[in-house]
C-alpha positions in Angstrom: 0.0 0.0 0.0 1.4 3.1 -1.0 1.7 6.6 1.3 -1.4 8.1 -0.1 -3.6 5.2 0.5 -2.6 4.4 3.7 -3.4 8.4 4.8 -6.6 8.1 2.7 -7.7 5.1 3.3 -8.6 4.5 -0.7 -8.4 0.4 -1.8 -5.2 0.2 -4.3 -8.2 -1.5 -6.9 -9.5 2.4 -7.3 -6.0 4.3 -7.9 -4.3 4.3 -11.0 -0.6 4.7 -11.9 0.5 7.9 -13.9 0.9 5.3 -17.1 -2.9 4.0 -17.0 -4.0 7.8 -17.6 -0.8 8.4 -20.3 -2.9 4.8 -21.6 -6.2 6.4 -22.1 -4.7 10.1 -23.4 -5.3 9.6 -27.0 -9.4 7.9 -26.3 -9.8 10.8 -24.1 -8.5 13.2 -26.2 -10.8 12.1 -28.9 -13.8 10.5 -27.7 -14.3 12.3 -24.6 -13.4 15.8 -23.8 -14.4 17.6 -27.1 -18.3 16.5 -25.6 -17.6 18.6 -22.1 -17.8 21.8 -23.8 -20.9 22.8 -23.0 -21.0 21.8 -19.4 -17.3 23.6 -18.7 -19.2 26.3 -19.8 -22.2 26.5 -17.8 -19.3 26.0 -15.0 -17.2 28.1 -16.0 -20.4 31.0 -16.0 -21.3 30.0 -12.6 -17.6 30.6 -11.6 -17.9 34.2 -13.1 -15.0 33.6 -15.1 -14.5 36.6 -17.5 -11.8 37.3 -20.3 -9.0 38.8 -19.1 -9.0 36.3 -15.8 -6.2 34.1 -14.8 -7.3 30.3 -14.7 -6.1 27.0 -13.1 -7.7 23.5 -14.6 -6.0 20.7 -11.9 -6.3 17.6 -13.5 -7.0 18.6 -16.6 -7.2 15.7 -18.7 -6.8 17.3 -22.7 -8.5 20.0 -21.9 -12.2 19.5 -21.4 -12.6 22.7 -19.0 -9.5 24.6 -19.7 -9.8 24.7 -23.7 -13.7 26.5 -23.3 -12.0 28.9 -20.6 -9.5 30.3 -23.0 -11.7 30.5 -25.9 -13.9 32.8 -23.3 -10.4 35.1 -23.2 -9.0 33.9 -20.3 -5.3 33.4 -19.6 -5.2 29.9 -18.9 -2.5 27.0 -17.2 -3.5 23.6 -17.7 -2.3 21.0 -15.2 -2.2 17.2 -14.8 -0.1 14.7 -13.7 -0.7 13.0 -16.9 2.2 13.7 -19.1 0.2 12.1 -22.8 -2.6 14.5 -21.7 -0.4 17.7 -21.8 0.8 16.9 -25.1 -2.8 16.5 -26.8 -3.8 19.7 -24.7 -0.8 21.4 -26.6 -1.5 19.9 -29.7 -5.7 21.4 -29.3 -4.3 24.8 -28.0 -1.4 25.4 -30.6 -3.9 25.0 -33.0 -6.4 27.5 -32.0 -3.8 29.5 -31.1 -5.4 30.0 -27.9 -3.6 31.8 -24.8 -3.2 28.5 -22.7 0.0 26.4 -21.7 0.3 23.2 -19.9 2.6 21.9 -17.0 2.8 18.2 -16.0 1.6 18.4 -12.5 0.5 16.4 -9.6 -2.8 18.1 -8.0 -1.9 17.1 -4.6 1.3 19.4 -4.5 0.9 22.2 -7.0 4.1 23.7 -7.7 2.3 27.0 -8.1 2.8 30.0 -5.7 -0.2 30.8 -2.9 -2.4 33.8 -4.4 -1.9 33.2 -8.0 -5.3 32.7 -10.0 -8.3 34.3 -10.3 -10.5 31.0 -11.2 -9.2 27.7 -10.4 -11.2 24.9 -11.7 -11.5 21.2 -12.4 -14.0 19.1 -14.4 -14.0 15.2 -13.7 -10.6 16.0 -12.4 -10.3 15.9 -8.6 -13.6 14.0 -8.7 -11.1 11.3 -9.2 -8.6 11.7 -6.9 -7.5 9.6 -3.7 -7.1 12.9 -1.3 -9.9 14.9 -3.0 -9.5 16.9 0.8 -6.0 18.2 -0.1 -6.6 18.4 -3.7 -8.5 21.0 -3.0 -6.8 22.5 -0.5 -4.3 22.6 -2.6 -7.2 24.5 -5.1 -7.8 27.3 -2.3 -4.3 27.8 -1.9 -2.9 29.1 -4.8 -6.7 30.9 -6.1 -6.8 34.7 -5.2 -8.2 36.2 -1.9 -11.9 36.5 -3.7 -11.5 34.7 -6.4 -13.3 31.1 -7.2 -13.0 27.6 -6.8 -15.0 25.8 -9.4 -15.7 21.4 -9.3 -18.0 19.9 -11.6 -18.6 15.9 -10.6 -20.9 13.6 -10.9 -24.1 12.9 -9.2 -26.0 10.4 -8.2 -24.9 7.1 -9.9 -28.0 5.3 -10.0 -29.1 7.8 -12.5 -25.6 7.7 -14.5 -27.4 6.1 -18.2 -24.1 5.4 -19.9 -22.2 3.6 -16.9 -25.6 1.1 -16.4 -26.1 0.1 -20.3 -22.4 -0.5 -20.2 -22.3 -2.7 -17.4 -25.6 -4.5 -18.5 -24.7 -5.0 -22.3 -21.3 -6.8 -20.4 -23.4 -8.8 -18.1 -25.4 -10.0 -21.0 -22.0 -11.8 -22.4 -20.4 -12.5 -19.0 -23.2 -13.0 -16.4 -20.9 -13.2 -13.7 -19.9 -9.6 -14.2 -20.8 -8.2 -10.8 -19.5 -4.3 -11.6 -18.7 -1.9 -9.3 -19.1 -3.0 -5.8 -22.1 -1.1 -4.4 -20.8 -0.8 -1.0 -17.3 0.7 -2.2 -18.5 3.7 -4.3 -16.0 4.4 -7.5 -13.8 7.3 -6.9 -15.7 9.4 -9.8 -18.9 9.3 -7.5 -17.3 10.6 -3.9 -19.1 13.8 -4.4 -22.0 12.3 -5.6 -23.8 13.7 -3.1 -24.4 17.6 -3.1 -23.9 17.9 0.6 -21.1 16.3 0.9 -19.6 18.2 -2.1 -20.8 21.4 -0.4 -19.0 20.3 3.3 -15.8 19.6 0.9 -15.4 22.6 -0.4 -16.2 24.9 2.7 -13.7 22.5 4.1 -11.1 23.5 1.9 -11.7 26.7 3.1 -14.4 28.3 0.5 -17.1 30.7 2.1 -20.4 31.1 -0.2 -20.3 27.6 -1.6 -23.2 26.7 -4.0 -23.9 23.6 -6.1 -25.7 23.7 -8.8 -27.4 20.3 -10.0 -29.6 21.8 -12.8 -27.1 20.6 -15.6 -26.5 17.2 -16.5 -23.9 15.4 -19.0 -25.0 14.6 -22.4 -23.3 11.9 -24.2 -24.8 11.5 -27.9 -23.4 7.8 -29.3 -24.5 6.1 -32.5 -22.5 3.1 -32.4 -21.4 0.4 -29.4 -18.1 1.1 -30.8 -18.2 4.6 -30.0 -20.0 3.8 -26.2 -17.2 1.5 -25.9 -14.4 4.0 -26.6 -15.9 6.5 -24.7 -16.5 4.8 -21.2 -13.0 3.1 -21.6 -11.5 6.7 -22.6 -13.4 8.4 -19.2 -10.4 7.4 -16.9 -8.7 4.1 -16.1 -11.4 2.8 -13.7 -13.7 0.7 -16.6 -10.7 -0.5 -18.3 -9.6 -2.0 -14.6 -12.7 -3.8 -14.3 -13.3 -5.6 -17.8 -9.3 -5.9 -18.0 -10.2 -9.6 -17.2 -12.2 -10.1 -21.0 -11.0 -11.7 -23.8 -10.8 -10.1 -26.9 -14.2 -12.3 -28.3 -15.8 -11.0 -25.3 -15.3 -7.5 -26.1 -16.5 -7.8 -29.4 -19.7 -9.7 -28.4 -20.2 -6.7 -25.9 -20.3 -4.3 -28.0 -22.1 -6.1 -30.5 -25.1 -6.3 -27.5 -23.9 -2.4 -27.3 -24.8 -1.8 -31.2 -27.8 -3.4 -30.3 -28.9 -1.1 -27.0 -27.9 2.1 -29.2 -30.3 0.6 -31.8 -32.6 0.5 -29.5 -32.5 3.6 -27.7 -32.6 5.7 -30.9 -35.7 4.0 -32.8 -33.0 3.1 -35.0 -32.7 6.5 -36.4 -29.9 8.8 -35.3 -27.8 9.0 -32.1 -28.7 8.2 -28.6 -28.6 10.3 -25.7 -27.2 9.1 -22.4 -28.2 11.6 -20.0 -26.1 11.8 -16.1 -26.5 14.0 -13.4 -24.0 16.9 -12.6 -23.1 18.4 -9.0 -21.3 21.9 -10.3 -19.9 23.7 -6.6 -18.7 27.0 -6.7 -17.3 29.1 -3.4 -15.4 32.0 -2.9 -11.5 32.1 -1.3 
């Protein structure tokens, strides 16, 4: 067990090494952030993010916050620990020619001076991590005396569409597919629940903390193919628990997946999986 989990008490089965997310860069990249655009900015407008602001992503991924916040005019430093993801995040900015760079960065330890951003934000970012506490401590720390803290996580995960056809459509080929343990929550859904999201981040030391749950994630997929990609590009988590299939069960899944999609859209167009959002905004 390493340091970390033995201070946060996290199973090893839920982290992932800095090479599982370099793993998924190039799915995420493609299949997942360019879809968060609209919900980074419905965050990013609840965070009062203007152009001309300084902003902070921790945890960035490729970009799925960070990218929206400097086509809004901010001046914007992308973080993650991920070095793969900072190189597509390069690759998106350079060619918008956007006013962004990106440091490889661990969001526990920010090497990034107290005091220093006007926004700091993170989208499905520190949702993830082991020590969500000090990650966003760490968040507080280095955001401006009255500036904002912005997280946008999931909800609650009974109502998550995409993650329960997934797991049924791999059930239906391997019966014996138990999922996620119920009574040992994924680390995407520690926030699931508003208040706890809201006692989090007044925690961290945020005063006027609001979360807003009127927004959910839309994920428009026409193919199993393209379901498949995109829960396996998310973050290492799914990939951990069907690592176990053989490569004829992964085609039979997302055959049943085709199949689901099929259904879903009255065989006509793309289907919409719908999950529900916990946006929390408070004030330094």
């Amino acid at each position: 067990m390493t340091d970390l989990q033995q201070e946060t008490g996290q199973p090893s089965e839920h982290t992932a090494p800095v090479e599982a997310w370099d793993s998924i860069a190039a799915l995420y990249d493609e299949h997942v952030a360019p879809g968060e655009s609209e919900l980074a900015t419905a965050g990013l407008r609840l965070a009062g993010l203007q152009a001309g602001d300084t902003f902070l992503d921790v945890a960035a991924g490729t970009g799925g916050l960070s990218l929206p916040a400097a086509r809004i005019g901010a001046k914007v430093l992308a973080t993650d620990w991920s070095p793969k993801m900072i190189e597509h995040f390069n690759a998106r900015a350079s060619a918008e020619a956007l006013d962004a760079e990106a440091r490889v960065m661990d969001c526990h330890a920010l090497d990034i001076p107290d005091n220093s951003y006007d926004v700091t934000g993170s989208q499905f970012g520190v949702m993830l991590v082991p020590d969500q506490a000090q990650a966003l401590r760490e968040m507080v720390r280095v955001t401006k005396p009255g500036g904002r803290v912005l997280l946008i996580a999931y909800g609650d995960p009974s109502e998550f569409e995409a993650l329960h056809v997934f797991i049924s459509a791999v059930q239906a080929v391997v019966p014996e597919f138990e999922g996620p343990a119920e009574d040992e929550p994924m680390l995407e859904f520690q926030v699931a629940d508003p208040d706890v999201l809201r006692q989090r981040l007044i925690d961290a030391g945020l005063r006027d903390v609001t979360i807003d749950t009127t927004n959910q994630e839309r994920v428009a997929v026409r193919t199993g193919q393209q379901l498949w990609d995109w829960t396996l590009g998310g973050n290492p988590i799914p990939s951990m628990l069907v690592a176990d299939l053989t490569d004829r069960q992964r085609e039979d899944i997302i055959q049943v997946l085709d199949g689901m999609i099929r259904e879903r859209s009255g065989g006509n167009g793309a289907a919409v999986l719908t999950a529900p959002l916990n946006i929390g905004v408070g004030t330094k």
